[in-house]
C-alpha positions in Angstrom: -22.4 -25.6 -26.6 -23.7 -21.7 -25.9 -22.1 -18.9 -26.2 -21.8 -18.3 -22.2 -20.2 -21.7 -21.9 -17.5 -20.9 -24.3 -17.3 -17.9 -23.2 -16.9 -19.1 -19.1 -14.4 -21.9 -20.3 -12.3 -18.7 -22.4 -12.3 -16.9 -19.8 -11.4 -19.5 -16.9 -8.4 -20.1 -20.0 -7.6 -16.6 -19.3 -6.9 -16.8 -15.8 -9.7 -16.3 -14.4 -11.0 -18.8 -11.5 -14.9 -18.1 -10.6 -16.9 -17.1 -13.7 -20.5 -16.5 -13.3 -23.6 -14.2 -15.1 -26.4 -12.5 -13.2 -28.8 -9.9 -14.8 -28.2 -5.5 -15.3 -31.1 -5.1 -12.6 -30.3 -2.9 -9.8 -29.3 -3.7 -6.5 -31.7 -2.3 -4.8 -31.4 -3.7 -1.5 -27.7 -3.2 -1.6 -28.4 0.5 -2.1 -30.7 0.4 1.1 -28.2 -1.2 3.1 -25.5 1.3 2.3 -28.1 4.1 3.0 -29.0 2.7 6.3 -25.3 1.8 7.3 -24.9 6.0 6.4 -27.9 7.0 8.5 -26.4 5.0 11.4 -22.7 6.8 11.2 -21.3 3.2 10.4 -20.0 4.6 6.8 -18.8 7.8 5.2 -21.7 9.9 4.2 -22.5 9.8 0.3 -24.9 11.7 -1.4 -28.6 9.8 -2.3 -27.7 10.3 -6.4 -24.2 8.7 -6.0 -25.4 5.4 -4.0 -27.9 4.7 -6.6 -25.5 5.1 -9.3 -23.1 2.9 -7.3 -25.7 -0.1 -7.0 -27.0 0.3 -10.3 -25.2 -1.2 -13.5 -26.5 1.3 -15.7 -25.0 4.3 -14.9 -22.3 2.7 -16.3 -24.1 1.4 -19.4 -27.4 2.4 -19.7 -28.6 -0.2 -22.3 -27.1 -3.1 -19.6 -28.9 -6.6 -19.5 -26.2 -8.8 -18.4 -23.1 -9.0 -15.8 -20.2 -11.2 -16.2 -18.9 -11.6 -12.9 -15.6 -12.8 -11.9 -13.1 -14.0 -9.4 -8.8 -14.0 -9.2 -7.2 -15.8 -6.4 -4.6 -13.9 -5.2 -3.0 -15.9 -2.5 0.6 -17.0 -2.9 3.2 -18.7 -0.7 5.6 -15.7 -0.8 6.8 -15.0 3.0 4.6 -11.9 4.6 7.6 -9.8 5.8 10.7 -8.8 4.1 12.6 -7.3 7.3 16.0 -7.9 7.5 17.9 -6.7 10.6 18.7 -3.0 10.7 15.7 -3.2 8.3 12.6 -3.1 10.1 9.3 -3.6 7.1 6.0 -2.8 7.6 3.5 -5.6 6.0 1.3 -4.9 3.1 -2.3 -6.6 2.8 -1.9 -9.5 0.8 -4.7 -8.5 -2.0 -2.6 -5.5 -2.6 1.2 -6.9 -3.4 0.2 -6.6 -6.8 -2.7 -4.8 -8.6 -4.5 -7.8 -9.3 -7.4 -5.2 -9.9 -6.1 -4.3 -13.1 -5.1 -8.1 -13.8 -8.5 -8.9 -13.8 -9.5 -6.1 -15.7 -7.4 -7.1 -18.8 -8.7 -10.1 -18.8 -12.1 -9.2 -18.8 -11.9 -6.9 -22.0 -10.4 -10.3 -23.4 -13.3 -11.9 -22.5 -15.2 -9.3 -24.3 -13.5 -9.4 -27.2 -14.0 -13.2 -27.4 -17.9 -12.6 -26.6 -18.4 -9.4 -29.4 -16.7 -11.6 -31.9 -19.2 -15.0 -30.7 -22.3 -13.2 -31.1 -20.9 -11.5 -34.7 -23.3 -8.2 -33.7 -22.6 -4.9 -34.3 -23.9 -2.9 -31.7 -22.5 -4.6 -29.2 -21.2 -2.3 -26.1 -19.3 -3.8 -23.2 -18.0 -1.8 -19.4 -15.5 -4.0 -17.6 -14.4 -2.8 -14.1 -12.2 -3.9 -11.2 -12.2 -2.1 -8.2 -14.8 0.5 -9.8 -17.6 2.7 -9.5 -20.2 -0.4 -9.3 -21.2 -2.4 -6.3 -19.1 -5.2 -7.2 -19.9 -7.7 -4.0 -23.9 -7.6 -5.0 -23.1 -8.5 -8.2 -21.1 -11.3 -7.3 -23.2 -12.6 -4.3 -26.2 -12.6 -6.9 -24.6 -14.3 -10.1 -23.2 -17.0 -7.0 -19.6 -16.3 -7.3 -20.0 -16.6 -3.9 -21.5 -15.4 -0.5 -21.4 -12.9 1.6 -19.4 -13.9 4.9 -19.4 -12.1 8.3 -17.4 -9.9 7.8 -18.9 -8.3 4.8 -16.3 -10.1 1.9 -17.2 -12.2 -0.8 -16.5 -15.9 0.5 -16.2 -18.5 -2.9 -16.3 -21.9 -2.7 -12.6 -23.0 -3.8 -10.4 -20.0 -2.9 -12.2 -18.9 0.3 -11.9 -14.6 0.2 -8.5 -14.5 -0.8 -9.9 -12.8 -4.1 -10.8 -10.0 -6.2 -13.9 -9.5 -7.8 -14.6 -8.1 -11.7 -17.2 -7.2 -13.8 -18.5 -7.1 -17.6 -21.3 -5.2 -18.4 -23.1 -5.9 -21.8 -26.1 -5.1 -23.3 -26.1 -8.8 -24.4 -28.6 -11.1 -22.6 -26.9 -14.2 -21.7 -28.3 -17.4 -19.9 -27.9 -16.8 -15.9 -26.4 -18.3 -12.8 -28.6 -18.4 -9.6 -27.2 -17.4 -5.8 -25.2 -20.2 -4.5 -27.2 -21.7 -1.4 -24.7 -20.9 1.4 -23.3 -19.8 4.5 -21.2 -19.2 7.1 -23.1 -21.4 9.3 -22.7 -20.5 13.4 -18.9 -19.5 13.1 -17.9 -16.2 13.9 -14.0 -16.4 14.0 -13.8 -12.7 11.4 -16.1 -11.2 14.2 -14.4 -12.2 17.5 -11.1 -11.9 16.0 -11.2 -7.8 14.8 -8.9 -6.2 17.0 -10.6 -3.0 17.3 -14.4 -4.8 17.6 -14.8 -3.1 14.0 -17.5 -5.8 13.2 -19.7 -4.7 15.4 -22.3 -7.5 14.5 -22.1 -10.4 11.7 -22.2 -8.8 8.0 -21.9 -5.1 9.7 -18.8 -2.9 9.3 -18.4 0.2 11.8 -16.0 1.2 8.9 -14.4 4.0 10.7 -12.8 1.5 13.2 -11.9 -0.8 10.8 -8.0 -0.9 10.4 -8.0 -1.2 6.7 -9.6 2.2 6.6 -7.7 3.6 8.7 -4.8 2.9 7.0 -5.5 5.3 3.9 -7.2 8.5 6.1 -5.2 11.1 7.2 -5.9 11.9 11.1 -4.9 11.3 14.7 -5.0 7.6 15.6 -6.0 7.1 18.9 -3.4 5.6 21.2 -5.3 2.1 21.7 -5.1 1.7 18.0 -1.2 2.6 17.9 -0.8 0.0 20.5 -2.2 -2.9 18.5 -1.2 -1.6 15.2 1.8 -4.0 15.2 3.6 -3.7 12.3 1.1 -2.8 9.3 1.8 -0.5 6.4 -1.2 -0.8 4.7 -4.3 -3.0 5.3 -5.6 -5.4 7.5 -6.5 -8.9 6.8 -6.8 -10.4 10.7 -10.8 -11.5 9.6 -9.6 -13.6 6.6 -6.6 -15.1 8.5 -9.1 -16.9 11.3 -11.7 -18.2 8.4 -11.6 -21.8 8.6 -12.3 -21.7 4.7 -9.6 -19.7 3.9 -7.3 -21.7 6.2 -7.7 -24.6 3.2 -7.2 -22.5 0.3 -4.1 -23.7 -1.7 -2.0 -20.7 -3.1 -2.6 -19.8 -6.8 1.3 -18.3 -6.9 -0.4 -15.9 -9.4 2.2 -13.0 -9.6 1.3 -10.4 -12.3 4.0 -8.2 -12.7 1.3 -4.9 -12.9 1.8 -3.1 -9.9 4.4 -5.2 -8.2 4.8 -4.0 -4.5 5.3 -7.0 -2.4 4.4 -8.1 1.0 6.2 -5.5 2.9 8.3 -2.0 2.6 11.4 -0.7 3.9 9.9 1.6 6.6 13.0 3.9 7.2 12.6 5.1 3.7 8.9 5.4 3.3 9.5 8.1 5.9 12.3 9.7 4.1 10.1 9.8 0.7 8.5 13.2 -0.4 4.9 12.8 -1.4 6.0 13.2 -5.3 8.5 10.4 -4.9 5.7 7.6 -3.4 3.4 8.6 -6.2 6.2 8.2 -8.8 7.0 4.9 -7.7 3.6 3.1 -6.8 1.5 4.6 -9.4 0.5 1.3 -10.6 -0.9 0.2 -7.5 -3.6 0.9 -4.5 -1.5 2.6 -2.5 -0.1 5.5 -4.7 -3.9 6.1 -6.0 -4.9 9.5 -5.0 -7.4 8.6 -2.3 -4.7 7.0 -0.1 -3.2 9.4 2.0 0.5 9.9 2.2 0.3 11.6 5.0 -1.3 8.6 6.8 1.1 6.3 5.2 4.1 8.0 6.8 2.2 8.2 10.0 1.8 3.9 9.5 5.0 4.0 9.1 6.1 6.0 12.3 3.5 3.4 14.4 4.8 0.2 13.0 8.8 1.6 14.0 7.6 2.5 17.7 5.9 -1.3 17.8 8.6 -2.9 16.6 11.2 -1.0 19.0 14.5 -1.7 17.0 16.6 1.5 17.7 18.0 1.4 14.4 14.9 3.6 13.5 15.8 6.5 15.5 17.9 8.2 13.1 14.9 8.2 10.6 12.5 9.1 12.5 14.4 12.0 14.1 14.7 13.8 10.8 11.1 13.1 10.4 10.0 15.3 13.4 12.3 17.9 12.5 11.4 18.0 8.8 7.8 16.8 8.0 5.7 19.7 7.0 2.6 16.9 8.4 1.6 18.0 12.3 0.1 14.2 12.4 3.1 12.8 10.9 5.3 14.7 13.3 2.7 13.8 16.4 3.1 9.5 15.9 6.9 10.0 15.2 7.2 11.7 18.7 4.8 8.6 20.2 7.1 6.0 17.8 10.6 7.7 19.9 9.1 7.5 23.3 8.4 3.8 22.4 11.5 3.3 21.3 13.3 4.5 24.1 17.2 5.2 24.6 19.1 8.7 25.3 19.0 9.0 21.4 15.3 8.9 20.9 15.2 11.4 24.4 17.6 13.9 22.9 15.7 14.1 19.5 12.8 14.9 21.4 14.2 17.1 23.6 15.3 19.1 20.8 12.2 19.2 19.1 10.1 20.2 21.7 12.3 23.6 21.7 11.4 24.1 18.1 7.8 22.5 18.0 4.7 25.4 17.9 1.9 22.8 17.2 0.0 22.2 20.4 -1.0 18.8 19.2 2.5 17.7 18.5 4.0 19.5 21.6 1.8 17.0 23.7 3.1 14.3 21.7 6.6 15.0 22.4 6.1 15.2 26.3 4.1 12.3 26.5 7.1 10.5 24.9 9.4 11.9 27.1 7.3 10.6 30.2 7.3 7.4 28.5 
C-alpha cells in the first residue's frame, strides 16, 4: 500500500470524511475569476498582490508540491431554534454552531504527523489551514473533493455542501486525484431560491446582497432586506436548504465541543452584551472573530425581534435605543419597536425621539411611529 493510501485511510480514521490530493500549482484561473468578479463590483475590492497570494499555495509554503485536501460533515439532527416563549432566538448558520474550522484543522496536523513520520525525511515542512488565507474551494474542486455547485459551494458526493473544507500543504510529492466529472445538471433550486436575487446567475455571487455577508458588516440595511430577514442571527443557508443533494444527506451528529455555540442565541441579551462581553464569550468561534461586526450583530438582533413581533422584546430593545453608543444599532431598534407595535413600544419611541440628535436615527424613530 503507498504512503497516500495509508495516509487517506488515517486520516478518514481521524474523522475526516472526503480526503483527496491535487498538486501546489497555482490557481490561476481562480485568481482571474476573483479579479474579474472585483472589476464588476460583484466583490469587495482587494489589491492585485493579495489575490495572487490568496490562489497561490506558495505564499504559504514556498517549496509546496502537494495539497491534501479535505472535507467534515457538519450536519446534525439538533433542532434549528432554541426559542422558548418570552425567549424569542435568533438562528445561527448551521456550519457555524461549532468551529468545525478548527476541528478540521487538528486533524490535519495529525495527518501530518502521521505523513512526516511515513516518509522518515527530515526536511519535511507541512501548512494546514481551515478557513485560511488560501483559496480553499479551487483546491478542493481540483483534487475532486467535489464540485463547484450554483451557488458557488463546494458540492461532495456523500454529504452534499453541508461541509467544510481543509488543507495540508507539503513539499512532499504525493500520487494525485483528478476532478471528479460532475455537475449540477439543469437544476437551479440555490439560484431561484436567494431571497434577495444574490445569485445573480449560476456560479456568480453579487456578494454584497448576499445575506451571509451582510450579516457580519456594519451598515444600514435597507428596509426590503429587514422585511425578509426573518429571524437570522448570523448566516444564511436558504441555497443549501432547496439542493436536492443536500436534501439526502444523513446527519454526521459530529459535535466537537471547540467553539460550541449552537443553533440559535438568546436575542434579548445579545442586545444587552457590551462589545468586550461577546468577544469574551465566542472567542472560539466565527462570530467573535474580529472581522464580524458587533455592531451588525446587535443590529441582526434588533431585525430578527421586530420580525418575530413578541412584545416581550420591548423592554430590551428600549434600553437599547436609549443606550447604544451605535447610530445603526439605535436606527433598526427604532424600525424593530414600530414593528412591534403596542403603547409600550410608542412611548419608548416617543421618548427617544426627544433625546435622539442623529438625523439618520430620528427618521427611524418617526417612521416607527407612523407604522
Amino acid at each position: 500500500m503507498s504512503i497516500i493510501d495509508e495516509t487517506k485511510i488515517f486520516a478518514k480514521k481521524a474523522g475526516l470524511d472526503v480526503v483527496r490530493v491535487t498538486s501546489a500549482e497555482p490557481f490561476t484561473d481562480a485568481a482571474r475569476r476573483v479579479k474579474e468578479q472585483i472589476r464588476r463590483g460583484l466583490r469587495p475590492k482587494w489589491n492585485v498582490e493579495t489575490i495572487d497570494a490568496y490562489c497561490d499555495p506558495r505564499s504559504a509554503l514556498p517549496s509546496a508540491r502537494s495539497i491534501i485536501v479535505a472535507a467534515e460533515c457538519y450536519l446534525t439532527s439538533e433542532p434549528v431554534d432554541l426559542s422558548r416563549p418570552g425567549d424569542p432566538h435568533g438562528r445561527i448558520a448551521r456550519y457555524t454552531w461549532r468551529n468545525y474550522y478548527h476541528d478540521v484543522k487538528v486533524k490535519l496536523e495529525k495527518v501530518a504527523t502521521f505523513l512526516k513520520k511515513k516518509t522518515r525525511q527530515t526536511n519535511v515542512r507541512f501548512r494546514c489551514y481551515s478557513n485560511g488565507p488560501l483559496a480553499e474551494k479551487p483546491m478542493a474542486e481540483r483534487a475532486g473533493v467535489g464540485w463547484y455547485g450554483k451557488n458557488g459551494i463546494i458540492i461532495t458526493r456523500d454529504y452534499g455542501s453541508w461541509v467544510v473544507l481543509g488543507a495540508l500543504i507539503t513539499n512532499i510529492e504525493l500520487e494525485e486525484d483528478g476532478p471528479l466529472d460532475e455537475s449540477c445538471g439543469n437544476c437551479r433550486n440555490c439560484v431561484k431560491a436567494c431571497p434577495t436575487g444574490a445569485l445573480i446567475e449560476p456560479y456568480v455571487l453579487d456578494m454584497p446582497k448576499c445575506l451571509q455577508y451582510i450579516t457580519h458588516k456594519q451598515g444600514v440595511m435597507p428596509t426590503s432586506v429587514r422585511e425578509i430577514w426573518g429571524n437570522r442571527l448570523y448566516g444564511c443557508m436558504v441555497c443549501q436548504d432547496v439542493c436536492p443533494l443536500n436534501c439526502r444527506v444523513k446527519p454526521k451528529n459530529r459535535k466537537p465541543r471547540y467553539g460550541c455555540v449552537g443553533p440559535s442565541l438568546s436575542l434579548a441579551q445579545i442586545l444587552q452584551m457590551t462589545g468586550k462581553e461577546y468577544r469574551e464569550r465566542f472567542h472560539e468561534n466565527q462570530i467573535g472573530e474580529w472581522w464580524v461586526s458587533f455592531g451588525a450583530i446587535q443590529r441582526n438582533a434588533a431585525v430578527a425581534l421586530g420580525n418575530i413581533g413578541d412584545s416581550s422584546a420591548v423592554p430590551a430593545l428600549s434600553k437599547v435605543l436609549i443606550r447604544s453608543r451605535s447610530f445603526i444599532v439605535r436606527g433598526h431598534t427604532a424600525w424593530a419597536l414600530g414593528k412591534i407595535g403596542g403603547q409600550n413600544a410608542k412611548l419608548a419611541l416617543k421618548e427617544a425621539l426627544v433625546k435622539e440628535r442623529n438625523p439618520y436615527v430620528q427618521i427611524e424613530i418617526e417612521n416607527a411611529l407612523k407604522s
